[in-house]
C-alpha positions in Angstrom: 16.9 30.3 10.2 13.0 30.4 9.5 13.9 27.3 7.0 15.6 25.5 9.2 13.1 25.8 11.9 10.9 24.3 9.6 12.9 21.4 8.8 13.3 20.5 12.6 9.3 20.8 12.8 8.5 18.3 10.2 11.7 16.0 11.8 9.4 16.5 15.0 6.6 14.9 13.2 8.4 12.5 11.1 9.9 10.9 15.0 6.2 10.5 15.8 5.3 8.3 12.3 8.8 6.8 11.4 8.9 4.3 14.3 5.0 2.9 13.4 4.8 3.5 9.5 8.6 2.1 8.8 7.0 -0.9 10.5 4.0 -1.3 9.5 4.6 -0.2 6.0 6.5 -3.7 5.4 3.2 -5.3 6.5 0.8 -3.1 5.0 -0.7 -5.7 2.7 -2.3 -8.9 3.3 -4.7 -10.1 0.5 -7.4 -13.0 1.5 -6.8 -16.0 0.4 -9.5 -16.0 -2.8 -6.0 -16.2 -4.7 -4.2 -19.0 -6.2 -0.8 -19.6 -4.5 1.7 -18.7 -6.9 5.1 -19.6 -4.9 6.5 -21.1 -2.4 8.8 -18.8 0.3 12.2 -19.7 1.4 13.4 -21.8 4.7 14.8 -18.8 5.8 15.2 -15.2 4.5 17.0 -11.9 5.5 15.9 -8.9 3.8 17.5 -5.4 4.3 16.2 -2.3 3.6 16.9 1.5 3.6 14.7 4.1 4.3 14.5 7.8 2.4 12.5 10.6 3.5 13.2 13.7 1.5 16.3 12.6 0.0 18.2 11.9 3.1 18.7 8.7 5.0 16.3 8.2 7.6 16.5 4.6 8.9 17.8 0.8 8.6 15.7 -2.2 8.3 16.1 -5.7 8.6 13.3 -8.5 8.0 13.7 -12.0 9.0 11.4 -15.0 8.3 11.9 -18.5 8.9 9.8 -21.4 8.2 8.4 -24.1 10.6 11.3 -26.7 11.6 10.3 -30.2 12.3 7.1 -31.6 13.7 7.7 -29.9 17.7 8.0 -26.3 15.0 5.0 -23.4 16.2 5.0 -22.1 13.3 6.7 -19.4 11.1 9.3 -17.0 13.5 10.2 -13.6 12.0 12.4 -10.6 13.4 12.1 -7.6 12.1 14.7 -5.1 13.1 14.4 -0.8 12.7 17.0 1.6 13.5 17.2 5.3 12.8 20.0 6.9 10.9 21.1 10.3 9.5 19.7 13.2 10.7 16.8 11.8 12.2 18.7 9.8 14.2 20.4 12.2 15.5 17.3 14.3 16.5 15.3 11.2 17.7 16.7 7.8 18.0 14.9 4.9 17.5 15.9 1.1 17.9 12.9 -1.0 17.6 12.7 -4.8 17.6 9.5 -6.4 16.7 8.8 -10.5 16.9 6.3 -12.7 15.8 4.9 -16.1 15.3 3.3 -17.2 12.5 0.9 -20.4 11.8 1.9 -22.4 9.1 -0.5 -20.4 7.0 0.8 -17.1 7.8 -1.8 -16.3 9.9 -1.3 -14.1 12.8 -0.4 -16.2 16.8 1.5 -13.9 18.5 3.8 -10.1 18.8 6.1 -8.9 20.7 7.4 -5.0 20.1 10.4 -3.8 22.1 10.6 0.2 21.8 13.4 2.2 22.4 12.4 6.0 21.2 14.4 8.3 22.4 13.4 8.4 25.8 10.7 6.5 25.2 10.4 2.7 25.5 7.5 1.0 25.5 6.4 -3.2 25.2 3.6 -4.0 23.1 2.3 -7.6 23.3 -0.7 -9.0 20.9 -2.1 -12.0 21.1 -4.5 -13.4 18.4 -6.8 -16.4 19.5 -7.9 -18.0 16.1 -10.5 -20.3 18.0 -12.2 -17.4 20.2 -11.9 -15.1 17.3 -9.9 -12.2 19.6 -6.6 -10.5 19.7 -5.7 -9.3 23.3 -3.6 -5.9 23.1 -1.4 -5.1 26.2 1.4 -2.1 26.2 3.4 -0.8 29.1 5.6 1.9 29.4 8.7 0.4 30.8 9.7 3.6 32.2 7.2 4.4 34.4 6.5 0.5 34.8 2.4 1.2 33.7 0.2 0.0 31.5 -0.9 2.4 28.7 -3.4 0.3 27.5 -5.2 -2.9 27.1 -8.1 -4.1 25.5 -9.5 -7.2 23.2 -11.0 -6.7 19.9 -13.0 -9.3 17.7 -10.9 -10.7 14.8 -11.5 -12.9 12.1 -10.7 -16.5 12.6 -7.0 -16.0 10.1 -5.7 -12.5 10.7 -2.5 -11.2 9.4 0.4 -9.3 11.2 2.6 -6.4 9.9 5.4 -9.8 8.6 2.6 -12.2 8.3 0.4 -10.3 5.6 3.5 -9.3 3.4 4.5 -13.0 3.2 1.6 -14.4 2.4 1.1 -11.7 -0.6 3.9 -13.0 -2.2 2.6 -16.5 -2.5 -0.5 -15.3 -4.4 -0.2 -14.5 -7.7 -2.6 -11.0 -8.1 -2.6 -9.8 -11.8 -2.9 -6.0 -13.0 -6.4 -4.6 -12.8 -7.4 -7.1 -9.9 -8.2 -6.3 -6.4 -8.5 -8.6 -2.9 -9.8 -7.4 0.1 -7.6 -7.8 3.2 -8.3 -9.6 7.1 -5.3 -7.5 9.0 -5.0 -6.0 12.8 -2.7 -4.6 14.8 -3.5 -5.5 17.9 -5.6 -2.3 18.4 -8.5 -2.6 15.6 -9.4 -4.9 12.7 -10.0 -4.2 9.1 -10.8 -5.7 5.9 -8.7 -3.3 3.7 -8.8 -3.8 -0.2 -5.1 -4.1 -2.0 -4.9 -3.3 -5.9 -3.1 -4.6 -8.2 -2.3 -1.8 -10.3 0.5 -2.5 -13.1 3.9 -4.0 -14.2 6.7 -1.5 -13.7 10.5 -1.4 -14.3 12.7 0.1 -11.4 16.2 0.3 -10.8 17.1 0.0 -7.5 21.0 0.1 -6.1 22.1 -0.2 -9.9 19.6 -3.3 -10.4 17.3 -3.3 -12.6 13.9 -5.4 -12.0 10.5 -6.2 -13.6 7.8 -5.4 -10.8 3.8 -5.2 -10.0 2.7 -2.6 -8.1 0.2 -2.3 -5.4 -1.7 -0.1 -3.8 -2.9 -1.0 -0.1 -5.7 0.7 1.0 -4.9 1.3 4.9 -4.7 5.1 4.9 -7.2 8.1 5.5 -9.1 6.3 8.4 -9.5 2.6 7.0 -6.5 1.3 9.9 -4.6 4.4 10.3 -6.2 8.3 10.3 -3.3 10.0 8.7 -4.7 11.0 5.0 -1.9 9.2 2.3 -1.2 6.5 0.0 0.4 3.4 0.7 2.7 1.1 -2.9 4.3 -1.7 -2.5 6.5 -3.4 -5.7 6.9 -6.9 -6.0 9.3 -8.8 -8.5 7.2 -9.8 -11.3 9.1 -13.4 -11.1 8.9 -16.7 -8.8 10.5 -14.8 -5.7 8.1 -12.1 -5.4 10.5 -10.2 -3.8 9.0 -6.9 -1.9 12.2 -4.7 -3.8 10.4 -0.8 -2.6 7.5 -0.1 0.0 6.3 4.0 -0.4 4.4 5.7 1.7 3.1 8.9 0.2 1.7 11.0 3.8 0.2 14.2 3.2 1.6 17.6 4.4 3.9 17.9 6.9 5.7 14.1 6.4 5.4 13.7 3.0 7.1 11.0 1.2 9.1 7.6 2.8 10.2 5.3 0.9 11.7 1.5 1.6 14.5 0.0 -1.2 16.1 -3.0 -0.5 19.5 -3.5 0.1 20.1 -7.1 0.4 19.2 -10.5 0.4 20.3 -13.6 2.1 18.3 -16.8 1.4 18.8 -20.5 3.0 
């Protein structure tokens, strides 16, 4: 009993991270642009992703980016879609949508985050205003029909969003050994975090096998968020650049989630 009422204590805390940090881990890097552009990214691309926390399914995720359309186009559009599962799902269900548009240089316009956590749900709306060099932050609790809070913070004139950042990594081409230092907000504070580049690695993912880089995204232990971890991201070491694992290494009680992808669907 004693080890089960431990388990259900760090599910407890794991309900309070797993909405934010399954999120924000597929944005957690967005590199300046000191880099040369390496590739180009798809018209459109689905990616799908599962999420392991202590060996069990936790949650389901699913990224979509599309590139601007014709001359009347705002920019990029992305959808980024994040469901519990398992146990933790059954202990605290999540369903979280979160939206954004993109300029044509990946630079953060506008977000929209719908949610629904357990008997939570919330709508967070960000604005970034390149010109006035300000993101506007306003969430409500759609329960009680409130405001929880709003505020404006100074940004840089190109900022990057949790989608926004990810993509643009993966047109830069950031060998082994190098570092960038990263313009990225969430609405609620703005950093300039440092990503390394830290070495080729092999991993086998859902019986695949493929050649990656690793990173290491400096956004823990107070820099944009207080918990104390560590935050890797692998990209395919080939023209895709395809982000294939996200890990986020939290310190005692979450401990360790990790991101694989699933699938891919490109137009």
């Amino acid at each position: 009993m004693t080890c089960i009422a431990a388990q259900l204590a760090d599910l407890r805390h794991l309900r309070q991270m797993l909405p934010a940090s399954l999120i924000w881990l597929i944005a957690a890097v967005s590199p300046a642009p000191q880099a040369a552009k390496a590739v180009s990214l798809p018209a459109k691309e689905v990616l799908s992703y599962t999420a392991e926390w202590r060996l069990m399914k936790a949650g389901r995720i699913r990224l979509e980016v599309e590139a601007p359309a014709g001359e009347r186009s705002s920019g990029w559009q992305t959808r980024l879609q994040l469901e519990s599962a398992g146990l933790v799902s059954a202990i605290y269900k999540v369903d979280n949508l979160y939206t954004s548009s993109l300029s044509e240089d990946l630079c953060a316009v506008s977000s929209l985050l719908n949610a629904h956590e357990g008997s939570r749900r919330r709508e967070t709306r960000v604005t970034f205003d390149r010109e006035r060099k300000i993101a506007s932050y306003l969430e409500r609790d759609l329960v009680k029909d409130a405001v929880v809070l709003e505020k404006e913070i100074d940004i840089p004139g190109c900022v990057h969003d949790v989608v926004g950042g990810l993509a643009y990594l993966r047109t830069l081409r950031v060998e082994p050994g190098q570092s960038i230092q990263v313009p990225m907000s969430d609405g609620k504070k703005s950093v300039s975090a440092q990503v390394n580049s830290l070495r080729r690695e092999q991993l086998k993912i859902n019986n695949k096998v493929y050649k990656t880089v690793c990173f290491e995204a400096m956004l823990f232990n107070g820099v944009l968020y207080r918990r104390q971890g560590r935050l890797f991201v692998w990209l395919t070491d080939d023209e895709r650049r395809l982000p294939v694992q996200i890990q986020a290494r939290i310190k005692f009680p979450i401990g360790t989630i990790t991101l694989r992808l699933e699938r891919e669907e490109t137009t």
